[in-house]
C-alpha positions, 0 to 999 in steps of 0.5 A: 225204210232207209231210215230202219235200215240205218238204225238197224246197222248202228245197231248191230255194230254198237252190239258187235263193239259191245261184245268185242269189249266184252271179250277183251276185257274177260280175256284180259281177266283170264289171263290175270287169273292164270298169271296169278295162278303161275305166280302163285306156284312159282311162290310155292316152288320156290318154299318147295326147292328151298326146303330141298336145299336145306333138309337133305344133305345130298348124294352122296352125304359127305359131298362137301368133304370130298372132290366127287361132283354130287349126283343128288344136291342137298346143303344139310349137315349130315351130323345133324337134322332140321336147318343145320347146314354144312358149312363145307358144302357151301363152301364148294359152291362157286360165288356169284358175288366175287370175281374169280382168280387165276393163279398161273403157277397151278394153272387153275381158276378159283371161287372167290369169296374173299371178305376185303383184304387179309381174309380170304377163301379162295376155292379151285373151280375143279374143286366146286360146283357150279350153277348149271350143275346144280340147276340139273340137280334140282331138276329146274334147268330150263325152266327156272332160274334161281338165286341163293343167298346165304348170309350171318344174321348178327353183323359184328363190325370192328373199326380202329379208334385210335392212332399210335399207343394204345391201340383202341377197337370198337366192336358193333354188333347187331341183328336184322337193322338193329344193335344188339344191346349187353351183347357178350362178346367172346374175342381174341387178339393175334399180336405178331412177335417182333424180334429177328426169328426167321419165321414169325409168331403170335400170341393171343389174348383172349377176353370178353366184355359187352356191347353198351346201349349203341351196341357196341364195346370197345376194347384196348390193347395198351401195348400195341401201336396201331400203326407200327405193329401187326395184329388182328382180332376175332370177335364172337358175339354170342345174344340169345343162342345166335352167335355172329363173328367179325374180324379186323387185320393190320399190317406194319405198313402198306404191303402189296407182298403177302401170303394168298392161301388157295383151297386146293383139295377138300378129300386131301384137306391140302392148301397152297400158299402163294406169293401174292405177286404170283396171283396178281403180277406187279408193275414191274416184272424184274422184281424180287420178293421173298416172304417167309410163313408160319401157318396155324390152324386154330379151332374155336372151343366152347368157351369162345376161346382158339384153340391150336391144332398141329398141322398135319405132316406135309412136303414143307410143313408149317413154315416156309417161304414163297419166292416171286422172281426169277426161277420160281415159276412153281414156287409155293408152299403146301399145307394140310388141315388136320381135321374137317372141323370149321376153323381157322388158317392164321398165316403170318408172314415177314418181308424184313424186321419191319415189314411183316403181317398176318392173314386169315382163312375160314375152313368152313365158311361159319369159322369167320360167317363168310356169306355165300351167293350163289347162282344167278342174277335175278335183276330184270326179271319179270317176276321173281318169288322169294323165301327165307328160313333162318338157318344154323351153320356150324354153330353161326346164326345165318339166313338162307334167302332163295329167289326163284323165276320162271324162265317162261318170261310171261305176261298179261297182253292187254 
């Protein structure tokens, strides 16, 4: 009797064991479908939100060339259909991938995009829109967080390859991990003007030659010395109906004092020079320096070449001086763009008959292919879906590359 009893309560608990397994396993199981459910929306939210970016231009269309807030977020060209995108409304997005800068003399914090030194887009924050904005805009403001990346698909890289006379550059082109082979590359040279004029210039020399089987060309300049002269040169490498652009600046020697161009307003197309000094303070704050500018807007033609714009009419017109000293607390200098079409600000500048340079300034990121990233940091996360499109931005080949997660942070519990 004792004997059955035993056996019976084994038994029993070996049968409630079994089905406590059992169910673990099949909870176990439903929460690995529902998880791939969710992951599997979360992919098909993420295509959804990046078709939305890019095929509509927003509310109101011309968001990008003005100083509204948008009340509906799109990045669509609105000249344009398909995935075309406003290389203006990207530029009002606020980086995530630069440190912002402060600049005391308008008391104003702006976007930084800037691509290493010489070439920079700065952005004022009360100009831009920033990630919570858009986050309501899209209607996924606390529920998902999101990252979007912009970037050129063809890289044109330019090094320097020689020292003294002449001046050697190599030019490297290439697609996604892979030189582009018999390229055509569309370049011109900006070689400042030596002399005692009070406001410097530049002639250009405009060429064109291909990449070999490394994809890359090296072009030479027999009358400039790379290291005593100032210059710099922009390349368009144009493969298959994709066009990418680099770009390669120098000056005469190693100058802290240069010209900072800031994007101040986009309806009234306005852009301040400033006395580098200004924006970061030297060592020593007794110091004096003046620079005196020559600003050019340049337009890139169909045939690869720059051409020039006047500047339109403004309180101190293309030339100028920044001061950074004593009494010039407000000092700058103000210039307008003349058109909405990308281009290029080329700014040059002179310290002394010796020290002088030339800085650049995409207007339209796809001018000079600058990239853009905006949004949030998606390192951590538990789940992040991704999609791509390929896109074109104001004639550049660019990809857009949109990573989405849930805000949820959820999990299989074993």
């Amino acid at each position: 009797m004792a004997g059955s009893t035993i056996d019976h309560l084994v038994s029993v608990t070996v049968f409630l064991g079994a089905i406590l397994i059992f169910i673990s396993l099949f909870n176990q199981t439903i929460q690995t479908a529902i998880l791939y459910q969710r992951h599997r929306y979360l992919a098909t939210k993420c295509s959804d939100l990046l078709d939305n970016m890019l095929l509509n231009p927003g509310i109101p269309e011309d968001w990008g060339k003005s100083n509204v807030t948008p009340y509906g977020f799109g990045l669509q060209d609105p000249e344009f259909t398909q995935y075309r995108l406003s290389p203006f409304s990207l530029m009002r997005l606020i980086s995530s991938s630069g440190e912002p800068v402060y600049y005391p003399r308008t008391g104003k914090y702006y976007s930084n995009i800037t691509m290493g030194w010489g070439n920079f887009l700065l952005v004022s924050f009360t100009e831009s829109v920033n990630y919570s904005t858009v986050a309501k805009l899209l209607g996924v403001n606390g529920s998902y967080g999101f990252q979007l990346k912009v970037t050129p698909l063809v890289t044109v890289s330019i090094s320097k390859v020689s020292t003294g006379t002449p001046l050697k550059l190599a030019i490297k082109v290439a697609g996604s991990g892979f030189p582009l082979i018999n390229a055509p590359i569309s370049y011109c040279f900006l070689i400042i003007e030596k002399g005692d004029k009070q406001y410097p210039s530049f002639r250009v020399i405009s060429n064109m030659t291909y990449t070999g089987a490394t994809g890359e060309a090296l072009v030479t300049f027999s009358d400039v010395h790379g290291e005593n002269d100032s210059y710099a040169l922009i390349a368009y490498a144009h493969f298959s109906g994709l066009i990418g652009v680099g770009y390669y600046n120098h000056v005469t020697v190693s100058l802290d004092e240069y010209i900072v161009p800031f994007v101040d307003s986009f309806e009234d197309k306005r852009v301040i020079l400033a006395h580098s000094w200004a924006v970061h303070e030297p060592g020593d704050k007794t110091s004096q320096s003046e620079l005196k500018y020559n600003a050019t807007f340049v337009l890139l033609a169909e045939d690869f070449t720059l051409r020039e714009m006047p500047l339109e009419g403004n309180a101190t017109g293309s030339v100028g001086h920044v001061v950074y000293g004593q009494g010039s607390e407000k000092d700058y200098g103000v210039v307008t763009i003349p058109t909405y079409n990308p281009g290029i600000l080329i700014v040059t500048y002179r310290k002394s008959a010796t020290e002088y340079g030339v800085v650049l300034m995409p207007w339209g990121i796809s001018s000079m292919a600058f990239p853009i990233v905006f949004g949030d940091d998606p390192s951590g996360k538990e789940w992040v879906a991704t999609d791509i499109r390929q896109v074109i931005v104001g004639n550049v080949a660019y990809q857009a590359i949109l990573a989405l997660w849930s805000l949820e942070g959820y999990s299989v519990v074993g």
